[in-house]
C-alpha positions in Angstrom: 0.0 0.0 0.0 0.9 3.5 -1.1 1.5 6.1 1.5 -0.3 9.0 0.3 -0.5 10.7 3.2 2.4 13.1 4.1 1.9 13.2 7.8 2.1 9.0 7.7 5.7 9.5 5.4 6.8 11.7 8.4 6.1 9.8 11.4 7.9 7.1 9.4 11.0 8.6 8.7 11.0 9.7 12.2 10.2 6.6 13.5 13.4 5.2 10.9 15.7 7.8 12.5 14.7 6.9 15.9 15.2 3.5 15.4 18.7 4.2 13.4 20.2 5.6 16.3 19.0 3.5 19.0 20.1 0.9 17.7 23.6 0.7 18.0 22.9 2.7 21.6 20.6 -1.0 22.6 23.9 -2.7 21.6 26.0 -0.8 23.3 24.0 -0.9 27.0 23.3 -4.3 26.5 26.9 -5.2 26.6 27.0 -2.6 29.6 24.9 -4.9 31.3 26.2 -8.4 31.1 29.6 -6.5 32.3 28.2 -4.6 34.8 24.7 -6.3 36.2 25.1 -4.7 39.3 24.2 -1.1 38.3 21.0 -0.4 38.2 21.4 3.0 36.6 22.3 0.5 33.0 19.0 -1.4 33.4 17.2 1.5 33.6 18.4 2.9 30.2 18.5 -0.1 28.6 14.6 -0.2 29.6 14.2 3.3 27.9 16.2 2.2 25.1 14.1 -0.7 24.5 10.6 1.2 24.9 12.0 3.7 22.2 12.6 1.1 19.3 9.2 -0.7 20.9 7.5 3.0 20.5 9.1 3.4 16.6 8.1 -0.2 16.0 4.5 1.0 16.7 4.7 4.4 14.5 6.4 2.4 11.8 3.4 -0.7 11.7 0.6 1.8 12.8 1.2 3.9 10.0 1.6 1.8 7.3 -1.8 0.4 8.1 -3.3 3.8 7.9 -3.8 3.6 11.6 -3.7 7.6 13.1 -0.8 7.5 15.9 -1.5 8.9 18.7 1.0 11.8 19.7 1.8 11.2 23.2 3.5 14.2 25.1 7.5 12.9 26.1 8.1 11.3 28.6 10.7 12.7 30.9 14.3 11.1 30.7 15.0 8.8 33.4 17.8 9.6 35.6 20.5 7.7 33.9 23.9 8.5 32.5 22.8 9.1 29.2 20.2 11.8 30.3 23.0 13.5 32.3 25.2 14.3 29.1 22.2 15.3 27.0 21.3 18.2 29.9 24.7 19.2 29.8 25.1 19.5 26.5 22.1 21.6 25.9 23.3 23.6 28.8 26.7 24.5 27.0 25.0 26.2 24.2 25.3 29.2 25.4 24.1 33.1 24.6 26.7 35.2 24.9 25.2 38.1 26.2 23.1 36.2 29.0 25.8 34.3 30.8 26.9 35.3 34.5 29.3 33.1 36.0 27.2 33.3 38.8 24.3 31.2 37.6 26.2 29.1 34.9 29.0 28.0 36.8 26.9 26.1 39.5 24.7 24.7 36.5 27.6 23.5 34.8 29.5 21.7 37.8 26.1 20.6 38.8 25.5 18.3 35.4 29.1 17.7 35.6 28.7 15.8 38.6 25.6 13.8 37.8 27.6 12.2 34.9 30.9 12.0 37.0 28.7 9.9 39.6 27.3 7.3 37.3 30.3 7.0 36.0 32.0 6.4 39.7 29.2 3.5 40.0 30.6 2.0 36.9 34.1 2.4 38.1 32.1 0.7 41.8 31.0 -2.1 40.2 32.1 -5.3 41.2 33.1 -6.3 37.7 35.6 -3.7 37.1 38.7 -4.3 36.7 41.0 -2.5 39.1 42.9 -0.7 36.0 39.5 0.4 34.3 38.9 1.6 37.3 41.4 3.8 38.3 41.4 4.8 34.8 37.7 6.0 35.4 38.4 8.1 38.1 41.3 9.6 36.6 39.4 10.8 33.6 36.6 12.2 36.1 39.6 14.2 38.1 40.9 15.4 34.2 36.7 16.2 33.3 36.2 18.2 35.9 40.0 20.2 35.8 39.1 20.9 32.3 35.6 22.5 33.0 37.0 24.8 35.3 39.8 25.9 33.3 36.8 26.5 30.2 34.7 28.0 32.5 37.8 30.2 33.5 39.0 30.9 29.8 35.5 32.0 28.9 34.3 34.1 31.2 37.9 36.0 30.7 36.6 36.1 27.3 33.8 37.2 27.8 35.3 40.1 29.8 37.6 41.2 26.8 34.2 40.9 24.6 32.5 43.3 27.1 35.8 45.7 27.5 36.1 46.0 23.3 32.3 46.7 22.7 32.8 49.2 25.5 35.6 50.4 23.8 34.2 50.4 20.4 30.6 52.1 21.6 32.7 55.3 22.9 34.9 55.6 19.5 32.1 55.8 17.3 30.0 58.0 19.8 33.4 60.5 19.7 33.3 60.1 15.7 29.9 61.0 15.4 30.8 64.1 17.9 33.6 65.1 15.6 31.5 64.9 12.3 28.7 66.8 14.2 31.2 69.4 14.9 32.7 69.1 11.3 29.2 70.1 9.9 28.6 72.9 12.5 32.1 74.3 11.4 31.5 73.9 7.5 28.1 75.7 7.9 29.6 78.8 9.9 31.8 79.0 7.0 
């Protein structure tokens, strides 16, 4: 059967990318898991993995029956490791001309930590070994040197941004005071 209806091509192709790139993430957990059975945090993304592809399975068979979907508001992430480096990297987008140290610096270290501790249970975990897992923390210590020092660096930029608009404003307010003056001078002429 033909899809003639455009709304029925899109919730496929969505469904098709959805399924394309969780995937190799179901793969990826799974493996997790059978290393690492005691972390629960795993289980539970494996479980939203899983209901994903199940959910894209349904758009996919639903709509090429001609059955409607039913658009379901998201559900909110589950706590997991995954959902930890999604938040913080839609945090580090960042405007410019909104940031304060004061509330992004907090924010920042605060996502930081979330991923750095469910990455400390995998480096827990009865399974790993002791080299992984010193390995684990060591790349924690490096994560969290290396936000300071970007959090650091920017807001220095940020500074020198603020100084050379500053800067700039007041030369082309005094050129536009010189060519006033210019004009008042030619006219008295």
């Amino acid at each position: 059967q033909d899809l003639k209806s455009p709304d029925q091509r899109d919730e496929i192709a969505g469904a098709r990318a959805s399924l394309k790139e969780n995937s190799p993430l179901l793969h990826s957990i799974c493996s997790a898991c059978l290393e690492h059975s005691d972390v629960a945090s795993l289980k539970a993304s494996k479980d939203t993995v899983c209901e994903e592809i199940q959910n894209a399975l349904n758009v996919i068979s639903n709509a090429s029956q001609g059955i409607q979907n039913a658009r379901a508001p998201p559900e909110p992430q589950a706590a997991t490791l995954g959902s930890a480096l999604d938040e913080l990297e839609n945090l580090i987008v960042l405007d410019p001309l909104s940031v304060t140290e004061e509330e992004i610096r907090p924010s920042l270290e605060k996502r930081l930590e979330a991923i750095i501790s469910g990455a400390a249970l995998l480096a827990d975990s009865s399974c790993t070994r002791d080299f992984h897992r010193e390995r684990i923390i060591a790349e924690c210590n490096a994560i969290r040197q290396a936000l300071q020092d970007l959090l650091s660096e920017y807001m220095n930029n940020l500074k020198k941004g603020i100084k050379i608009g500053e800067k700039e404003l007041e030369l082309h307010i005094n050129l536009k005071d010189e060519n006033k003056m210019k004009k008042r001078a030619g006219c008295s002429e």
